[in-house]
C-alpha positions in Angstrom: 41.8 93.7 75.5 42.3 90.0 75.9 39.8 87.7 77.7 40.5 86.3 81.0 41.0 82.4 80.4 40.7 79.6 83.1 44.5 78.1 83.4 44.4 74.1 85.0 48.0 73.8 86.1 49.3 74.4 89.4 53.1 75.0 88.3 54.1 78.2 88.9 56.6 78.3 86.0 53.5 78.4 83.6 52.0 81.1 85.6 54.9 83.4 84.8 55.3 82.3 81.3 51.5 82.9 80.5 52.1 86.3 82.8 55.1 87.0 79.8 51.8 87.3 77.1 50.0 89.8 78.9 47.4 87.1 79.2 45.1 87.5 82.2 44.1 84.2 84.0 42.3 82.5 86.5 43.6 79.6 88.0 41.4 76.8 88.2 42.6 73.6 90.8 42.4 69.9 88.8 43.3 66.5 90.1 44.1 64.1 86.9 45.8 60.8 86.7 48.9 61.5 85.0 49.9 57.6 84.5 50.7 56.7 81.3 48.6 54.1 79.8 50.1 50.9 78.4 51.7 50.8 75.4 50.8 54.9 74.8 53.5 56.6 72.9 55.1 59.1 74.3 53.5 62.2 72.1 49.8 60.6 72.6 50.5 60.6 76.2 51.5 64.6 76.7 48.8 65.6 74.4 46.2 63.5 76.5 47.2 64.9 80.0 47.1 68.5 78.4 43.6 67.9 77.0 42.3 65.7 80.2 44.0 68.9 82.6 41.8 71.4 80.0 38.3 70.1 80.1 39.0 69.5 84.1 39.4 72.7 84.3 36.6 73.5 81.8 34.1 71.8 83.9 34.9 73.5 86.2 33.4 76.8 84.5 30.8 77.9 84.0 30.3 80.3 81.2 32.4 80.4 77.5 35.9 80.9 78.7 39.0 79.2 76.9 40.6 76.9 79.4 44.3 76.2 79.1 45.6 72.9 80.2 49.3 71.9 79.7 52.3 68.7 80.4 55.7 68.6 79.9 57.3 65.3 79.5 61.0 64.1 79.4 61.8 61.7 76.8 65.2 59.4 76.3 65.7 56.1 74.5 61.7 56.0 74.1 61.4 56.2 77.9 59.4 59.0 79.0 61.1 60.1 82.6 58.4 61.9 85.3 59.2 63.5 88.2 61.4 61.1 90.5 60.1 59.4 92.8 62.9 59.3 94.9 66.6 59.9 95.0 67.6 56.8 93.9 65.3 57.2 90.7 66.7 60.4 90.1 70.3 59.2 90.1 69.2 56.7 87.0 67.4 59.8 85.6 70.5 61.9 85.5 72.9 58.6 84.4 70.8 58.1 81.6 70.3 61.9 80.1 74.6 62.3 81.1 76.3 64.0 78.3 73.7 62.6 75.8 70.3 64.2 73.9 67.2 63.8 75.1 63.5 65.6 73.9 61.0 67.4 76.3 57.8 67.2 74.7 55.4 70.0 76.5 51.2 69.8 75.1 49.4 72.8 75.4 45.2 72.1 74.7 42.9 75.3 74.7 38.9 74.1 75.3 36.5 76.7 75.2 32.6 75.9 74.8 32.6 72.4 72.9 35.8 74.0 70.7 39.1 72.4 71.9 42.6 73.2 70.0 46.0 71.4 71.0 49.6 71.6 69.9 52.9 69.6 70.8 56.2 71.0 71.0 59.0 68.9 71.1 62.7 70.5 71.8 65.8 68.5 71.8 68.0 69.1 74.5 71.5 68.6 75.2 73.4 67.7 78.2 77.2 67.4 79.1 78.7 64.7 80.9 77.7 64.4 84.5 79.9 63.4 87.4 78.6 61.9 90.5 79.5 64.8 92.3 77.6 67.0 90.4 74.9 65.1 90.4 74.8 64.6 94.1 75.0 68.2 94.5 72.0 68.9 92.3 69.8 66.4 94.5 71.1 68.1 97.2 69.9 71.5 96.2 66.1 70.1 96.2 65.4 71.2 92.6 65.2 68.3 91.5 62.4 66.5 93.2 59.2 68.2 91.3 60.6 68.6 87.7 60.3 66.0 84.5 63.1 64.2 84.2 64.0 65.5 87.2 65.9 69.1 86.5 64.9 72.8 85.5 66.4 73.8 82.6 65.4 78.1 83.9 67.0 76.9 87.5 70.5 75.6 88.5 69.6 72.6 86.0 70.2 75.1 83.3 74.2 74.3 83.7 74.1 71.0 82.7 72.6 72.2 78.9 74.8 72.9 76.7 72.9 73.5 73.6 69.0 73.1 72.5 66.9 73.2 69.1 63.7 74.0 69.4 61.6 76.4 72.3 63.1 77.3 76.0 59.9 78.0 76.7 58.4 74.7 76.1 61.6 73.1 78.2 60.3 75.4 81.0 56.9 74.4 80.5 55.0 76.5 78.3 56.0 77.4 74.8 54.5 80.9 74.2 54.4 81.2 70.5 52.4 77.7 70.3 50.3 79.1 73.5 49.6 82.2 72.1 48.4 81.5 68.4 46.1 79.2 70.3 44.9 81.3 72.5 44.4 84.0 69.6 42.5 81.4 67.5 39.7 80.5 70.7 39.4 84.2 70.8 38.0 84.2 67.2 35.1 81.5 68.3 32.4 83.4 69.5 
């Protein structure tokens, strides 16, 4: 029977991935800067948010239970692309990733006790070329407005893909073999 970990995230995407490996959680509410820091690299950057969302959520509890803390990130020509801030940031978002390859790095960090365990995934993703229609539409359908680099790749985003290497999972958010084997090696620590 697997332990009941604390998970910091408030995306409901990783609630239903995590749900997909029988893994019973608690959800625990964080509040972290998510800025990136000046001259961080994109990689140092996920694997810092997932770690600072972890032991938020770590401090949060109270007695020796692995905390799971996780960020996905969007990354083009060495620019890492958040969620947009607004339509017109979008529309540069969706110019720049237009029938080009891009990577989404997603971090997951495991804390439990003074034990803490992290892994980045990085997938390459594909997209076709994007009219201004499309792309109009897609802000339209209010998607957009809450996802790095603002689409959803498990949404009506998916269409514009037309081929990855790596993990779905970590595009969505949450790559379960990673998540797991991390989650299986906390177990171990007593």
């Amino acid at each position: 029977m697997k332990t009941c970990i604390g998970l910091a995230s408030a995306s409901p995407r990783r609630r239903e991935l995590l749900s997909q490996l029988q893994q019973p959680f608690e959800l625990i509410k964080i509040d972290v800067d998510e800025r990136i820091q000046p001259g961080e690299a994109a990689l140092d950057y996920v694997r810092r948010l997932a770690l600072s969302k972890a032991k938020a959520g770590a401090e949060q509890v109270h007695y020796n239970v692995p905390v799971l803390g996780a960020d996905t990130i969007v990354v083009v020509d060495q620019l890492v692309l958040g969620k947009p801030r607004d339509k017109a940031d979008f529309m540069q978002m969706m110019h720049r990733l237009s029938g080009r390859q891009h990577q989404v790095h997603t971090a997951v960090a495991v804390i439990k006790g003074q034990h803490q365990q992290s892994v980045v995934v990085t997938t390459d993703v594909y997209f076709c070329s994007l009219s201004e229609a499309m792309i109009e539409a897609y802000w339209l359908s209010g998607e957009p407005t809450d996802k790095a680099g603002g689409y959803g790749i498990q949404g009506i985003g998916g269409k514009f893909v037309t081929r990855i290497e790596g993990s779905y999972s970590a595009v969505v958010g949450l790559p379960l073999y990673e998540t797991d084997q991390l989650l299986q090696q906390m177990e171990a620590i007593a």
